[in-house]
C-alpha positions in Angstrom: 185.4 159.1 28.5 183.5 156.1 28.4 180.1 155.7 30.1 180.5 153.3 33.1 177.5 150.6 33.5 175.9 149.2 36.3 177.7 145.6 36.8 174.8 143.4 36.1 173.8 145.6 33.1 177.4 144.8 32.4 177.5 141.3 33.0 174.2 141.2 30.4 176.0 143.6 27.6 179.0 140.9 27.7 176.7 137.8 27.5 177.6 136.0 30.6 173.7 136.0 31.5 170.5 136.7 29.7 169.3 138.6 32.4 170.0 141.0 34.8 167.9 139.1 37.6 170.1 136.2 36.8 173.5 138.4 37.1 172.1 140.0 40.5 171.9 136.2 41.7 175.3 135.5 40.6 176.4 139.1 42.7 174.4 138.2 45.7 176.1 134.9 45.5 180.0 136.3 45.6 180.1 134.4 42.1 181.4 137.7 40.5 184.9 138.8 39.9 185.9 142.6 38.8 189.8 142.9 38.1 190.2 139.8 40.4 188.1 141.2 43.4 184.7 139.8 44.7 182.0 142.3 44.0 179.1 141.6 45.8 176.7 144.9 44.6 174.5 144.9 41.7 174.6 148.7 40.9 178.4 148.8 41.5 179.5 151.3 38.2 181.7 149.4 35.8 184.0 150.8 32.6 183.9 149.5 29.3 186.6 147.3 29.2 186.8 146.1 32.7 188.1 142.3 33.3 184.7 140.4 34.9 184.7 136.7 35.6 182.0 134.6 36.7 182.8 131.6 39.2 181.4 128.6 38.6 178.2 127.4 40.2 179.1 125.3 43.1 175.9 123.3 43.6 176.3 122.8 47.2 172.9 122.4 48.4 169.8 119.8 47.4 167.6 123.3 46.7 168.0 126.6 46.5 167.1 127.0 50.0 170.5 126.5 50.8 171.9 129.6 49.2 169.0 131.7 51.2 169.7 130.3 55.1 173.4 130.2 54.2 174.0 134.0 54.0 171.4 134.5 56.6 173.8 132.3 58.9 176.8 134.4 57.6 174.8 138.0 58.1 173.5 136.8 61.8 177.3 135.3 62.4 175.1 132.3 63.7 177.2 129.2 64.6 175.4 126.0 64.0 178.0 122.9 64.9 176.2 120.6 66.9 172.9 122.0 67.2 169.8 120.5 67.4 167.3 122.1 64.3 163.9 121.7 63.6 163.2 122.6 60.1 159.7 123.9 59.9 158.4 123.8 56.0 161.6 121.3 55.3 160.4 120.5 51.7 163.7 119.4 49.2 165.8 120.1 52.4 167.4 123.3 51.6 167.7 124.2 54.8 168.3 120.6 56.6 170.9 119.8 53.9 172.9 123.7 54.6 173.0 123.2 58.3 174.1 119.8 58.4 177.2 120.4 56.3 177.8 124.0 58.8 178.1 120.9 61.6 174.3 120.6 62.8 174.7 117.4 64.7 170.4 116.6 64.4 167.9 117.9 61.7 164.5 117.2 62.7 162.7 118.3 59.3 158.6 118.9 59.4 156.5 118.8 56.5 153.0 118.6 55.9 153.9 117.0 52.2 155.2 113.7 51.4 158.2 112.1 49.3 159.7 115.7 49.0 162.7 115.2 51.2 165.4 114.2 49.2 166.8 110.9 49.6 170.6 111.6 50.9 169.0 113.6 53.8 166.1 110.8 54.0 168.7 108.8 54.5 171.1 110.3 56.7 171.0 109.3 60.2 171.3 112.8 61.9 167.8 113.8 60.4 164.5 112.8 61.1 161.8 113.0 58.7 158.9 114.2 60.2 156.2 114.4 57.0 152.7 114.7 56.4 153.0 117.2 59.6 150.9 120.1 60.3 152.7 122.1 62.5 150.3 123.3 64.4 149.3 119.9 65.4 152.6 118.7 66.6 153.8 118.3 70.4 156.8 118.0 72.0 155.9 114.6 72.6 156.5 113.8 69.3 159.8 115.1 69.1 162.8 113.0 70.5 164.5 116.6 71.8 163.6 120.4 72.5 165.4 122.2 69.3 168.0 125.1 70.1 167.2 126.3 66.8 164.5 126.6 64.9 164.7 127.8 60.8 161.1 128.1 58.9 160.4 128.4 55.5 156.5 128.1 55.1 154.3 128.3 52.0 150.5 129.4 51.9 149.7 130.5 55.1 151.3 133.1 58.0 154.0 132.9 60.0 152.2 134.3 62.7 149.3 131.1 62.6 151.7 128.8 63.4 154.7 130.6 65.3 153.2 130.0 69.1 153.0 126.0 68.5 156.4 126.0 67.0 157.9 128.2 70.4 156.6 125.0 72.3 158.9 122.8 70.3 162.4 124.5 71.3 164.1 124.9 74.5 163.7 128.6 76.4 166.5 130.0 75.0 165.8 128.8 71.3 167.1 130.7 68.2 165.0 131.6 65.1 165.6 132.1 61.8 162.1 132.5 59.8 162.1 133.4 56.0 159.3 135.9 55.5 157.3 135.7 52.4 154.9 138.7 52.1 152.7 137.4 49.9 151.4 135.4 52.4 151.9 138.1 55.0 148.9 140.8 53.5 145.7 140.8 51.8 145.2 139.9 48.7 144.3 142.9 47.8 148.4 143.9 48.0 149.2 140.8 46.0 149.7 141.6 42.1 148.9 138.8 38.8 150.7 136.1 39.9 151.1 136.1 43.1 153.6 138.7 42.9 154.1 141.5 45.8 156.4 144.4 44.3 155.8 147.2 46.2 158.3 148.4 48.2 155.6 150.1 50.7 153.8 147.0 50.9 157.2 144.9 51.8 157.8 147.5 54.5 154.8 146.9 56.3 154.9 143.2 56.4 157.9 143.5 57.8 156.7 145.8 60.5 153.5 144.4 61.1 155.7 140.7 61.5 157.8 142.6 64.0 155.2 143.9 66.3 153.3 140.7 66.1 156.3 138.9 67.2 156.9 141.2 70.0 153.4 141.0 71.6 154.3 136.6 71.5 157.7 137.6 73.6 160.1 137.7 70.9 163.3 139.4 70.7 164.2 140.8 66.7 168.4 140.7 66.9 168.3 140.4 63.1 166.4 141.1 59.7 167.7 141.1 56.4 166.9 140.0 52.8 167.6 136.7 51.0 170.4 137.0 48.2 167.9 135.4 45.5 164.5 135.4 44.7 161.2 133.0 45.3 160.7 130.6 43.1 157.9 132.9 41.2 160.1 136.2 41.7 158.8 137.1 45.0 161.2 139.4 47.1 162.0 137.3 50.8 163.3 138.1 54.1 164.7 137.0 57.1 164.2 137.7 61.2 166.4 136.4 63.7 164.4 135.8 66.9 165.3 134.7 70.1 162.1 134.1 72.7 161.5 135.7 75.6 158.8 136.2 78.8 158.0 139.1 78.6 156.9 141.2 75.9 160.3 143.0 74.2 159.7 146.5 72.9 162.8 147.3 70.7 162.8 149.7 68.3 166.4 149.6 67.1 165.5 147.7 64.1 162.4 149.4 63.2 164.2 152.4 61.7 166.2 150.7 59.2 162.9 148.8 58.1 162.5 151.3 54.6 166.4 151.5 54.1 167.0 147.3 54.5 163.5 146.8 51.8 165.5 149.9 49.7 168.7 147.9 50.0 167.0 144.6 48.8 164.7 146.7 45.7 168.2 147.7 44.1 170.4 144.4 44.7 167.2 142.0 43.5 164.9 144.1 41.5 166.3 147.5 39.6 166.9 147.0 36.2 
């Protein structure tokens, strides 16, 4: 009998992708069909010989940012129709240009660049454009309404230097969805040539020290999980669903699956 092969080893051997980080995407993405079934794991074991399709690209969204908040939406089961966003670290618009077309009914996209914003969501009445922004210099004030959601994806500094102003920009009962990148979560000293973190030990305590330093600033974890496709540079992300509280929240019901969730991402993004 036949040796059976990991499916995006497979999806390499057969040429449909010249790499295997490129097939993982394409798993991750539900782009992948095995005898006319969606197969959405990487080291799912194939035989030689097996009918495998590959589902077009849909380009749906202005950046790739789309793909990452749209599965965290789906794994969260978050509903976004009618809500009122502010997109912290809005950039292309990834993220403003996902949650408008799941029915967000006002985008308020920050930025601390310029011009990036592409120009169908530049133009499109239900966002406004917020750039050359520091957020941690922005008040309510400047805002035309409290957000009931709040989605960051931030470059170059922590999450956790800018996560109190932000809090002051949604209503009380706000929900968060913030893309953690650990490479600028630790020292430098954990950060490999290229600003590359591979570790799966060093992922793991980002993600713990995030969550503790959330809960001493009153937040609540109801989520984490990994985004389907790598950083731009190969870096491995992840995302916490937050909602605020008053008090400081000790919940460790997430806390355990910490090592098993980084293990889970490790296989589906970075085993050969």
């Amino acid at each position: 009998m036949a040796k059976k092969e990991r499916l995006d080893t497979y999806l390499v051997k057969l040429g449909k992708f010249d790499s295997t980080e490129r097939a993982k995407a394409a798993i991750l993405e539900g782009r992948i069909l095995v005898n006319g079934e969606c197969v959405d794991k990487a080291g799912t074991l194939i035989a030689p010989s097996t009918e495998v399709s590959v589902k077009e690209k849909d380009e749906e969204f202005v950046s790739r940012g789309g793909i990452k908040l749209k599965r965290a939406l789906e794994v969260f089961r978050i509903d976004v129709k009618d809500a009122v966003v502010l997109d912290v670290g809005a950039s292309t618009g990834g993220f403003t240009d996902c949650l408008l077309k799941k029915g967000a009914s006002f985008v308020m996209a920050v930025d601390v660049g310029y011009g990036q914003l592409a120009w169908p969501l530049r133009n499109d009445p239900k966002v406004l454009v917020l750039e050359r922004t520091n957020i941690r210099h922005l008040t309510s004030d400047k805002l035309p309404i409290l957000a009931d959601l709040v989605v960051i994806d931030i470059s170059f500094i922590s999450v956790k230097k800018v996560i109190d102003n932000i809090k002051r920009l949604a209503s009380s009962d706000a929900k968060y969805l913030i893309l953690i990148k650990p490479q600028f979560e630790v020292d430098k000293k954990y950060v490999e040539k290229k600003g590359i973190v591979r570790n799966p030990k060093t992922h793991s305590k980002v993600l713990m020290d995030v969550w503790r330093d959330f809960e001493e600033r009153c937040f609540k974890v109801e989520g984490l999980t990994f985004s389907p496709i790598l950083g731009a540079k190969g870096n491995m992300e992840f995302f916490f669903y937050l909602r605020a509280g008053k008090e400081k929240i000790k919940d460790d019901s997430f806390v355990a699956k910490i090592d098993e969730l980084v293990s889970s991402a490790h296989n589906a993004l970075l085993r050969d």
